[in-house]
C-alpha beads as a LAMMPS data file, in Angstrom:
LAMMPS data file: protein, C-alpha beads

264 atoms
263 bonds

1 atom types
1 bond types

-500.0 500.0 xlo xhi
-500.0 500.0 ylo yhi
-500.0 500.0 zlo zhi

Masses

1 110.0

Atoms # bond

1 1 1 -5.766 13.876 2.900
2 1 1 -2.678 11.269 2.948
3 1 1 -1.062 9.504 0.486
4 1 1 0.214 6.181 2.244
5 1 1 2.437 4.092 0.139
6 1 1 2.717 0.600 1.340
7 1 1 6.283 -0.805 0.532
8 1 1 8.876 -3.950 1.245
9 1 1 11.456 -4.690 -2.042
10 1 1 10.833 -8.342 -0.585
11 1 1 7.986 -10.193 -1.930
12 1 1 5.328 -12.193 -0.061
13 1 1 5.519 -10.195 2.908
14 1 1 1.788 -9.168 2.999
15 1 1 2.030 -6.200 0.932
16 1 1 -0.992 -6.486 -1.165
17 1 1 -3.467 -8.112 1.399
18 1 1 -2.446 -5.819 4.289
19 1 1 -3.111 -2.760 1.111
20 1 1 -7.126 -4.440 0.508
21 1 1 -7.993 -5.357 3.901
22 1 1 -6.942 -2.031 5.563
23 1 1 -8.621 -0.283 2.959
24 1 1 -11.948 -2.204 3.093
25 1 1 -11.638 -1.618 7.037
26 1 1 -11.327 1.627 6.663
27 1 1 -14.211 2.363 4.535
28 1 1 -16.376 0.423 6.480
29 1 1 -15.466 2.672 9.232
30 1 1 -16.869 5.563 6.837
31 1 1 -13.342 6.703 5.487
32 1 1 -13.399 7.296 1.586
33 1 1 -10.517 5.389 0.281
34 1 1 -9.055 5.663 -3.375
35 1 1 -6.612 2.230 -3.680
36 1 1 -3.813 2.721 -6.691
37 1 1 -2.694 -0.712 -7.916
38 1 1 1.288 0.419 -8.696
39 1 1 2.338 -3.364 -8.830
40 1 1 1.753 -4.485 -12.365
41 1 1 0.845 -8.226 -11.362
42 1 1 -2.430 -6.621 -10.542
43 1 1 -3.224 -8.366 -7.521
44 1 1 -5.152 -5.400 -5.540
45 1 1 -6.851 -5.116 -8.589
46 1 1 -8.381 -8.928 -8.431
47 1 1 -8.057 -8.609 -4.919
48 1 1 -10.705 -5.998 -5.149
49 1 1 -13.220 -7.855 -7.574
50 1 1 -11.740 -6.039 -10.768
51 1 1 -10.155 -7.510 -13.592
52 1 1 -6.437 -7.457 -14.090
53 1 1 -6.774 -8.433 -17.844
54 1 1 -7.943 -5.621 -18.986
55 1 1 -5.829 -4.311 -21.912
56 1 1 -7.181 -1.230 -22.597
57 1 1 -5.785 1.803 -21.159
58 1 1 -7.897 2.956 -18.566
59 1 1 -5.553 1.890 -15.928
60 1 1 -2.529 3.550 -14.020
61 1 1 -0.257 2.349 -17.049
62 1 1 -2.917 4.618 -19.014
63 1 1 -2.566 7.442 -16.200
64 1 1 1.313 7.123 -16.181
65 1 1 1.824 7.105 -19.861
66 1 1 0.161 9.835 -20.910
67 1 1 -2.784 8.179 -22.660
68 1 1 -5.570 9.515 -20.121
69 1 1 -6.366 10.940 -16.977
70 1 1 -6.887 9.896 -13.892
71 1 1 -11.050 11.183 -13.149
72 1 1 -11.394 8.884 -16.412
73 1 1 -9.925 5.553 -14.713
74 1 1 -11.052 5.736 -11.313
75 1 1 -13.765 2.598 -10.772
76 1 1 -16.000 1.921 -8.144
77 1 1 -15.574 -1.396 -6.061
78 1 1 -18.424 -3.415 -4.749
79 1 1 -17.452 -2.246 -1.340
80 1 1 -19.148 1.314 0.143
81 1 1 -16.306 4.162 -0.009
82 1 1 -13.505 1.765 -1.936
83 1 1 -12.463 2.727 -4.896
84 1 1 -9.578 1.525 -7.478
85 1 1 -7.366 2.731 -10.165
86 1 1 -6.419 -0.794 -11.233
87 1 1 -3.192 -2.392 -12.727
88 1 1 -1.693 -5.045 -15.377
89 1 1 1.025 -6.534 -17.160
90 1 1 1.267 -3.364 -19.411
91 1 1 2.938 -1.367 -16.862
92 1 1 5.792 -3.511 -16.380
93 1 1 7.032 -1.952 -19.695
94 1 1 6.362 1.567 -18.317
95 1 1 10.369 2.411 -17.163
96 1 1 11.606 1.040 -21.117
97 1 1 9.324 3.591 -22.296
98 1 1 10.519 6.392 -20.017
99 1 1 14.172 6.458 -20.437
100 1 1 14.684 9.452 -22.098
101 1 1 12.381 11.206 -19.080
102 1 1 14.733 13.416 -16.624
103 1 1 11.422 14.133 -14.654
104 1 1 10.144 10.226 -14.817
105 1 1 10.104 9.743 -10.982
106 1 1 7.396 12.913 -10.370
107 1 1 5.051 11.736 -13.222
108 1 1 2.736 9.776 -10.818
109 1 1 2.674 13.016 -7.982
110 1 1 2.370 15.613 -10.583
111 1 1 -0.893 13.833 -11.989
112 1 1 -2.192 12.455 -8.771
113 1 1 -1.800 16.288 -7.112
114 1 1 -3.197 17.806 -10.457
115 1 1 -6.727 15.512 -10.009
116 1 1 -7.156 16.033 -6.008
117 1 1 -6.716 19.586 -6.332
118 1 1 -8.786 20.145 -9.449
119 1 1 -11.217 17.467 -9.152
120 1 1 -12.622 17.960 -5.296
121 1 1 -12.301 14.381 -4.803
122 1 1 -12.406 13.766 -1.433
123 1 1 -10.843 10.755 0.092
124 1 1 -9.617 10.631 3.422
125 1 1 -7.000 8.216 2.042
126 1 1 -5.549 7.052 -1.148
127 1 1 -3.094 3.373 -0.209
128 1 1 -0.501 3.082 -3.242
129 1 1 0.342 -0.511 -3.545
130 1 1 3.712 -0.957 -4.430
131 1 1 5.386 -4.019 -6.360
132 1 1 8.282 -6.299 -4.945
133 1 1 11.234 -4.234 -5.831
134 1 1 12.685 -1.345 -5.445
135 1 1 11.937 0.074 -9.463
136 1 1 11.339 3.080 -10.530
137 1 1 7.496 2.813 -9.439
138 1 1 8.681 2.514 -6.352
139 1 1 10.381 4.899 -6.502
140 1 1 7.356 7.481 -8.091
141 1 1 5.425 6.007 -5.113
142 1 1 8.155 7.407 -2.700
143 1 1 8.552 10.538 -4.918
144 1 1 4.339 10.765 -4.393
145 1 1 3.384 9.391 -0.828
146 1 1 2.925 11.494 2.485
147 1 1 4.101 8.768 4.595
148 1 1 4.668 4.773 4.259
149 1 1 3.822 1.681 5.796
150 1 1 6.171 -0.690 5.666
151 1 1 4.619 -4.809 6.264
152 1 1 7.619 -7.003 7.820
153 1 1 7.258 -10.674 7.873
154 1 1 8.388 -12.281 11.240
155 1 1 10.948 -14.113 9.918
156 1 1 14.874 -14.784 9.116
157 1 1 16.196 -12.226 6.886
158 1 1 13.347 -9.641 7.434
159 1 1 15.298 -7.198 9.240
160 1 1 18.339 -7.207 6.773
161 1 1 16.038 -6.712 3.733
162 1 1 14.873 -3.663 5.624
163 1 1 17.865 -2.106 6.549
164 1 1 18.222 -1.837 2.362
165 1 1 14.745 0.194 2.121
166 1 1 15.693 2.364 4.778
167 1 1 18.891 3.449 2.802
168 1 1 16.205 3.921 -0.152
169 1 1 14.109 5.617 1.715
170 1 1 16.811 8.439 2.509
171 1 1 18.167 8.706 -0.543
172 1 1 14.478 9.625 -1.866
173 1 1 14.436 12.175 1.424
174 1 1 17.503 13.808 0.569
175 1 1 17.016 14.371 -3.057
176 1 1 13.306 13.795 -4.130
177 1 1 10.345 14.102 -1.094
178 1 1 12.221 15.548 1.950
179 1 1 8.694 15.089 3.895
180 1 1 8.555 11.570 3.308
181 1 1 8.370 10.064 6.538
182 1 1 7.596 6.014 7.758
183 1 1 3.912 6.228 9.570
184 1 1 4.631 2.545 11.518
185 1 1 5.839 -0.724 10.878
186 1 1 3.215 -3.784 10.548
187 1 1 4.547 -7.158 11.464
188 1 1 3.047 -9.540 9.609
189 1 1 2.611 -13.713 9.117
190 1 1 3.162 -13.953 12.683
191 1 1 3.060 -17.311 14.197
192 1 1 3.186 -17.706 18.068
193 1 1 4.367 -21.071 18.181
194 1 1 7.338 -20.202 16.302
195 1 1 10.218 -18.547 18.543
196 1 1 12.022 -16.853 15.558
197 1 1 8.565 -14.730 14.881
198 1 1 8.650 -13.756 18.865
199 1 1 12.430 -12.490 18.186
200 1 1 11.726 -10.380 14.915
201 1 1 8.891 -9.187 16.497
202 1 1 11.631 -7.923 19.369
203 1 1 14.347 -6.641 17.458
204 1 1 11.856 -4.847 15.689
205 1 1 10.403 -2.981 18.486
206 1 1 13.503 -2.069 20.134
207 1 1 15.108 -1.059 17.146
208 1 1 11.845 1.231 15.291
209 1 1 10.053 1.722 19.165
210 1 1 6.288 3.138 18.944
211 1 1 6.765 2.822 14.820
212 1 1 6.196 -0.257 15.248
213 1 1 1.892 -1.113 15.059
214 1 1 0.953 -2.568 18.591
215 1 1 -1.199 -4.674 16.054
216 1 1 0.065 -8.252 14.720
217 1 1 -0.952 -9.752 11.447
218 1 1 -1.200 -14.052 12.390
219 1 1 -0.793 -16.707 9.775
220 1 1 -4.018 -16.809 8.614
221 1 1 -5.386 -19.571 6.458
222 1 1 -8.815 -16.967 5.726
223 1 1 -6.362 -14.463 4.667
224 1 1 -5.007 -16.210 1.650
225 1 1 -8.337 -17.391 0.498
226 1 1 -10.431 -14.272 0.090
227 1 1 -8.320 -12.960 -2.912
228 1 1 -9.128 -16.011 -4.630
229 1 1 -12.993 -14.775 -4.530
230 1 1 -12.638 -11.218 -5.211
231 1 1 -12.761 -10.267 -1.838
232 1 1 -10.657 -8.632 1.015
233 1 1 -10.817 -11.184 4.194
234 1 1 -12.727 -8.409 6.219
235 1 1 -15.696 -8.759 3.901
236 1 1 -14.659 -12.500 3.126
237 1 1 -14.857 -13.586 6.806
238 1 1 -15.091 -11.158 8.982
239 1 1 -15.093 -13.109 12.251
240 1 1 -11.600 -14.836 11.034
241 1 1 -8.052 -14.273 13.121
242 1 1 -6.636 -12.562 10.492
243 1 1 -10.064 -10.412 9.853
244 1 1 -10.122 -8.889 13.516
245 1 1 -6.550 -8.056 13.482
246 1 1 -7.189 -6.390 10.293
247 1 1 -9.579 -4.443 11.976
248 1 1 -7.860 -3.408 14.945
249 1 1 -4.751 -2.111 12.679
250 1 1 -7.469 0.319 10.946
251 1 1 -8.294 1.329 14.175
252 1 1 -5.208 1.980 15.490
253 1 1 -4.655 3.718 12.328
254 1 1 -7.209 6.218 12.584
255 1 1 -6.095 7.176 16.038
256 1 1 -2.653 7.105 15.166
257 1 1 -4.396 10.004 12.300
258 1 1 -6.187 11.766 14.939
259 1 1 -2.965 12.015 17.670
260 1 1 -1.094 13.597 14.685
261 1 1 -3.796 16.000 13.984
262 1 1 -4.331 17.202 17.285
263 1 1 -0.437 17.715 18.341
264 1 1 -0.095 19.790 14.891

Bonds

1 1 1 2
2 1 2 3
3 1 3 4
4 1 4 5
5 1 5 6
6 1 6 7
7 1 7 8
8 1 8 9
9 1 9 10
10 1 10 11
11 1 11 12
12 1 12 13
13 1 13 14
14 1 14 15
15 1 15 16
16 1 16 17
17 1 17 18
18 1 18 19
19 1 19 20
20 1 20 21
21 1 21 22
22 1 22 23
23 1 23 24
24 1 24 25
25 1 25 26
26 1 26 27
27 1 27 28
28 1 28 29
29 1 29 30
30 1 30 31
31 1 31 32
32 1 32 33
33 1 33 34
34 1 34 35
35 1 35 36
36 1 36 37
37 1 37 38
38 1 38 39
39 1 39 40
40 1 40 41
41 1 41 42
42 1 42 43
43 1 43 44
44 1 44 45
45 1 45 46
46 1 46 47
47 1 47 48
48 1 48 49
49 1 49 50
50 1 50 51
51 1 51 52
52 1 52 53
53 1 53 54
54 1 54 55
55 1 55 56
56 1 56 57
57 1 57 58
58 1 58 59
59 1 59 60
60 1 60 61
61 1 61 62
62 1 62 63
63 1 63 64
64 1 64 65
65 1 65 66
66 1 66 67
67 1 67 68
68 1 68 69
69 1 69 70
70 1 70 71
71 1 71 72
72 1 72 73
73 1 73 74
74 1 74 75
75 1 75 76
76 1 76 77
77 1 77 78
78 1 78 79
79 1 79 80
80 1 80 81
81 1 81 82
82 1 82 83
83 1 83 84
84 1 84 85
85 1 85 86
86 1 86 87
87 1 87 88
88 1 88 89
89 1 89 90
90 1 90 91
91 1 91 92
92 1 92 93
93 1 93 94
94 1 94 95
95 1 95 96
96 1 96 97
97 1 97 98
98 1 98 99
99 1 99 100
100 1 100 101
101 1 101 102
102 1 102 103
103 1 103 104
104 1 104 105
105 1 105 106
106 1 106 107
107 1 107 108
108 1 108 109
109 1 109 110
110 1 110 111
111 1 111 112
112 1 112 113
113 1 113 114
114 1 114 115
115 1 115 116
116 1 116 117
117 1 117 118
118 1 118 119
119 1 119 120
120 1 120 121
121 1 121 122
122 1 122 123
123 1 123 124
124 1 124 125
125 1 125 126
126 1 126 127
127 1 127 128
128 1 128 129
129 1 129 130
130 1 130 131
131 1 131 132
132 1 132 133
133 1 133 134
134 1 134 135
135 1 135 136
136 1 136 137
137 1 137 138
138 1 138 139
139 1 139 140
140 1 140 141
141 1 141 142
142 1 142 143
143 1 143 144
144 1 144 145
145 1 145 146
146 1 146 147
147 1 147 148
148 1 148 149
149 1 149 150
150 1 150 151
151 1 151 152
152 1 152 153
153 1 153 154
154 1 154 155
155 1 155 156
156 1 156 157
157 1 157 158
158 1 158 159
159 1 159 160
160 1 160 161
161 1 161 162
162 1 162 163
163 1 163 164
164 1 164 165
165 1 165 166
166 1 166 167
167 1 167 168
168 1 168 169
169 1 169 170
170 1 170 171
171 1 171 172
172 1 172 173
173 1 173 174
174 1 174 175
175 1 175 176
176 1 176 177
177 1 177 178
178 1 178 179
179 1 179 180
180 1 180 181
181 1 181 182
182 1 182 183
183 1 183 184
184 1 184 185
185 1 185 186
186 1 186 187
187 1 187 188
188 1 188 189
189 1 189 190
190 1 190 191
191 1 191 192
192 1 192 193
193 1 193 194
194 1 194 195
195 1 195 196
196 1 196 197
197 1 197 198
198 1 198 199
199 1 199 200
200 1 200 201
201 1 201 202
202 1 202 203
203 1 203 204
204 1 204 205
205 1 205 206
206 1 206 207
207 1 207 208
208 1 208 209
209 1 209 210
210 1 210 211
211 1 211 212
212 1 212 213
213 1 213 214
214 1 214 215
215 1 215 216
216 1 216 217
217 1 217 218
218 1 218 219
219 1 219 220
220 1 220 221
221 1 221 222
222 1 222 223
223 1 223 224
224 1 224 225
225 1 225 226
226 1 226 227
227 1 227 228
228 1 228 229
229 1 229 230
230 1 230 231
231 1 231 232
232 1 232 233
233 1 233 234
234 1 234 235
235 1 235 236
236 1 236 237
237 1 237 238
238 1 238 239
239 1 239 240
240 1 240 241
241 1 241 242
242 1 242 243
243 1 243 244
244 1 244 245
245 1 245 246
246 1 246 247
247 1 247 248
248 1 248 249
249 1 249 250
250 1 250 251
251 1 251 252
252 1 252 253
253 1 253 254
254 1 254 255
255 1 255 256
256 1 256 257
257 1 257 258
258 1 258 259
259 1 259 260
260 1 260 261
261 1 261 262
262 1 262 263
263 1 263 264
């Protein structure tokens, strides 16, 4: 089972949508998929049909602080083999509250191990979504993943805000999660017409070579609509640009899975 954290400090680069429509690909391809909403705008949660409004604790603020555990905050989604440990506002407040923690950054693994050991839960995958910055739950979700995928927007300044992760990235190899390695590199908003997204798209595959997903995210007009119903676009509109590509990343995925399994 992988933990997959999917990560930019920059926001609006597709972090969130690529996290609900890979997912929902996946389990329509029969993979069980657990989602955890780490970004405390909540928007895989809404993205998913759940509420982000929710005050209560049984979210990952719950999970992180203490209050409950996680095999009491897991929810189903509408969607066959999804499900969601959702998010809000409340956990923005989480890294105040853990000052005076020496051991802050392994809360999240320590639980999240604890429950898939204990609990049988099976899921073939469990997608951490992280927020726009590079806080300390991104840094848990570093501390906690297997792997990451990393969603870079075709255009000006992309590359430079990724040379910064990269240097974060290391720093959490060297002293936190020497395993931690990037599983590929998804270039996203891509617009043919526009020559700068055909040179990021370059520089980024000679630079990262085969990390880089054969697999392009377009612009995508269906793709920024289905959150506003509830839905991810490959249940939204499945026919859509943005849907199929979608599609083909989770297939790529799964063989990029089954080429690692069979050369270990």
């Amino acid at each position: 089972m992988k933990i997959i954290s999917i990560i930019n400090q920059k926001g609006g680069v597709g972090k969130t949508t690529t996290v609900i429509n890979l997912a929902s690909a996946l389990s329509q391809q029969g993979k069980k998929i657990l989602v955890i909403d780490l970004d405390p705008q909540g928007n895989a949660t809404t993205g998913l049909g759940l509420s982000n409004t929710d005050q209560s604790d049984q979210t990952i603020y719950g999970i992180l602080n203490g209050t409950v555990s996680i095999r009491n905050v897991i929810k189903k989604t509408e969607f066959q083999n999804l499900d969601l440990i959702t998010s809000n506002v409340d956990l923005s407040g989480l890294e105040v509250e853990t000052a005076g923690d020496s051991d802050r950054a392994f809360i999240l693994k320590a639980k999240l191990t604890a429950y898939l050991n204990d609990s049988g839960a099976i899921y073939d995958y469990v997608l951490i979504d992280c927020p726009p910055s590079l806080s300390l739950l991104t840094v848990m979700a570093l501390v906690t993943s297997n792997s990451l995928l990393v969603p870079l927007q075709t255009e000006f300044f992309a590359l430079e805000g990724l040379t910064q992760l990269m240097k974060t990235i290391e720093r959490i190899k060297s002293n936190l999660n020497p395993s931690l390695e990037i599983r590929g590199i998804l270039l996203t908003m891509f617009d043919k017409r526009n020559k700068l997204s055909g040179q990021v798209e370059l520089e980024a595959r000679n630079y990262f070579k085969e990390k880089v997903y054969q697999t392009v995210i377009p612009r995508n007009v269906r793709l920024s609509e289905a959150p506003s119903h509830g839905m991810p676009c490959v249940t939204y509109d499945e026919t859509c640009l943005g849907s199929k590509s979608y599609f083909s990343l989770a297939k790529e995925f799964i063989d990029q899975a089954n080429s690692i399994g069979s050369a270990a």
